[in-house]
N, C-alpha and C positions, 0 to 999 in steps of 0.2 A: 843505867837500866836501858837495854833494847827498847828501841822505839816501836808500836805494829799496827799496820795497817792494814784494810780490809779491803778488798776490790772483788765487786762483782763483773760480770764478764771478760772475766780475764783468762779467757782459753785464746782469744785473737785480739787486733786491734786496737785499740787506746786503751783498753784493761792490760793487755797482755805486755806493753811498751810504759804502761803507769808500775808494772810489778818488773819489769828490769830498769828502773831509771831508782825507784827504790830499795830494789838490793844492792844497786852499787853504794845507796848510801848506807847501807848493813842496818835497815830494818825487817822486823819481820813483819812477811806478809803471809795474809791470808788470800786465798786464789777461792776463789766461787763460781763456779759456770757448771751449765749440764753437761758437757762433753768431758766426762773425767780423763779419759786417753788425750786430750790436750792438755790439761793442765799436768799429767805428768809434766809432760815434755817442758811447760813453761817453768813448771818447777825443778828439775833440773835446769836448767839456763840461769834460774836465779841464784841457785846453791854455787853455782863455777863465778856467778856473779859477787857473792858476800853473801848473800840474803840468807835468812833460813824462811822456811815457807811450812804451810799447813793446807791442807785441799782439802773444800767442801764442795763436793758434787751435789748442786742445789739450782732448784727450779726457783727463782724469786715470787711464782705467783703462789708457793707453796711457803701458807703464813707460819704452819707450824715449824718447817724444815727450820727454814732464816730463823726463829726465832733461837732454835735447838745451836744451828749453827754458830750463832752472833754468839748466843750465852757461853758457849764450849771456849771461841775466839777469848772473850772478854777475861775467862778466869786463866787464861794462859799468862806464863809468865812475864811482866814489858808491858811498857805505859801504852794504854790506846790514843793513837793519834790522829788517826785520819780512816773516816772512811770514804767511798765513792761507791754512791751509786750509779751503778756504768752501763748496766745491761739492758740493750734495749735492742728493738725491731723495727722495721721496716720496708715498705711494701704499696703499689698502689693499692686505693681504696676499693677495686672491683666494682664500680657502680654500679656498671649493666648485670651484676651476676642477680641480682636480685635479695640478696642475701648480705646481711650483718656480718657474716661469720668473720673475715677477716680485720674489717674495722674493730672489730671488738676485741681480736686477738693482739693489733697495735696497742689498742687503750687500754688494755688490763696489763701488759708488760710495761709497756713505757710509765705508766702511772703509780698502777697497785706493787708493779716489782719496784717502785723508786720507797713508797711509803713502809712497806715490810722490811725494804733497807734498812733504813733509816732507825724508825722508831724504836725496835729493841735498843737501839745504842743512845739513845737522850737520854734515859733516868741514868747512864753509868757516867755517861759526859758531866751530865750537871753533876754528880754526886765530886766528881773530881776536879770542877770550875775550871776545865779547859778541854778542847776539843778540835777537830775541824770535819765540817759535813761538807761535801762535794756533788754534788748532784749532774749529770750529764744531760743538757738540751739541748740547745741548736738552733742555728741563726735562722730556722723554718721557723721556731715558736712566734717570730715576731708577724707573721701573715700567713692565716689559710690556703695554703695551696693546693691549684686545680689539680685534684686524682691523687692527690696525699694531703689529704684532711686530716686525716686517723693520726697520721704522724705529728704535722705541724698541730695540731689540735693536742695532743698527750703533752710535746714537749713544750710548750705554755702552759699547761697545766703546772706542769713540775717547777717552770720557773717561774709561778705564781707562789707554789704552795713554799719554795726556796725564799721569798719573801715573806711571808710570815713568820716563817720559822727564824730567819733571822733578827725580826722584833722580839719574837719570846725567849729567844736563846743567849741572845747579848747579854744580858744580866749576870748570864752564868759562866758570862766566857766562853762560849762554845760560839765559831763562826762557822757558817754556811755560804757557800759560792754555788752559782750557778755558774756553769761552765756550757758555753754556746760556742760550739766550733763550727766552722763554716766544713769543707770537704776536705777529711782526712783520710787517706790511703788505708782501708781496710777490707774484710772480706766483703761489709755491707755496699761498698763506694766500689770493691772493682766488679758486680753486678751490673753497674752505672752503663746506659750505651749512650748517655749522651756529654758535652762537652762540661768540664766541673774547673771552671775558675778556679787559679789559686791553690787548688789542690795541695797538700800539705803531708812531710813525708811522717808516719807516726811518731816516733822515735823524737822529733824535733818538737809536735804538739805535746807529747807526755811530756817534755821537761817543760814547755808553755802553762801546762794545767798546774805542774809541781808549785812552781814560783808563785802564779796567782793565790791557790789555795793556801799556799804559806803566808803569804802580804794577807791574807784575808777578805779579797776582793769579792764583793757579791755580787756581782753579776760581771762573767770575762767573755768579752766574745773578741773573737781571734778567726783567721788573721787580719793584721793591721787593717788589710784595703775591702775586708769584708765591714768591720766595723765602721766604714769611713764610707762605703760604697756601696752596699750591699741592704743592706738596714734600712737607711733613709729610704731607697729605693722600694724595698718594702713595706714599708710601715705609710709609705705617702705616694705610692705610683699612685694611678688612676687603673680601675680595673684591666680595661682594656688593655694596655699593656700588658698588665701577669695575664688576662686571657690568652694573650701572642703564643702562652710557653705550654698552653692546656694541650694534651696530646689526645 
């Protein structure tokens, strides 16, 4: 029985590079992002790939669509294996604008799109005693940063709420990973005008995400000299220091 998995934001990026590193192993995927004229295209690559694929053009902040979505995915034929919540944003926080608007638009994507992921697919995981949840944070979750709060603030969020879920899900066999990548070459990272250590090419993080989610790692942050460098230094600088980088 075909294997299939679910990946939201996968028109670009670590969705788009998670949905051909899994066609080559001839499962089917499901593609989700709003940009349906990309995920054509990513859907073709994966069919010349092996994969077979199915596209749902879908907003994650829209609880009804995902849930339409996940159930339509669910009843297709092929064991559910994995999904990933992947689709998220980012953006400075706007202080001086006066105004919420975009903080709030980080924290309801990176958040509310991770848990509308997610949840339609627990009651079918449990019912079948295995599973694997993948959730996408970021080596930001571990310290607020000056003029991207909204961000490092959501994705703590997620890799909080990825610890819970993996207390109540164990039982059922169903593992959950929080996956913390440090800067990976995407559309989000080539906006970047400033210098991004490490920097890491997609293609090589999708198969980095594959292997952890498979081993059942709950919490993987990558790469190597972020987890070793990067981390400590945030979770234990003294302010002034991260103030150096406040723009």
């Amino acid at each position: 029985m075909k294997k299939k998995v679910f990946i939201t934001g996968s028109s670009s990026g670590i969705g788009e590079y998670l949905a051909y590193a899994y066609s080559k192993l001839n499962y089917f995927v499901g593609l989700a992002a709003r940009r349906e004229d990309k995920l054509h295209q990513v859907a073709s690559k994966c069919t010349k790939l092996g994969g077979g694929t199915k596209i749902y053009q879908l907003d994650v902040l829209n609880e009804e669509n995902c849930i339409e979505a996940i159930n339509d995915f669910i009843e297709l034929p092929g064991e559910m294996d994995t999904v990933y919540a992947n689709a998220g944003i980012g953006s400075p926080d706007q202080l001086s604008s006066g105004k919420a608007e975009t903080m709030n638009r980080i924290l309801q994507t990176n958040i509310l799109g991770v848990t509308n992921t997610v949840m339609p697919f627990i009651p079918h995981m449990k019912s079948q005693k295995h599973g694997k949840i993948a959730v996408i944070s970021s080596i930001a979750s571990f310290r607020g940063l000056p003029h991207h709060s909204a961000y490092s603030g959501s994705k703590a969020a997620v890799r909080n709420i990825c610890q819970g879920w993996q207390s109540a899900l164990k039982k059922h066999r169903v593992s959950v990973t929080a996956v913390c990548p440090g800067f990976i070459k995407s559309e989000m990272t080539d906006s970047n005008n400033f210098y991004m250590p490490f920097l890491m090419d997609t293609d090589v993080a999708a198969k980095k995400i594959i292997r952890a989610v498979d081993r059942r790692k709950k919490v993987y942050i990558f790469p190597w000299q972020m987890r070793l460098l990067a981390i400590p230094i945030l979770k234990y600088a003294p302010d002034w220091i991260i103030n150096k980088f406040s723009l």
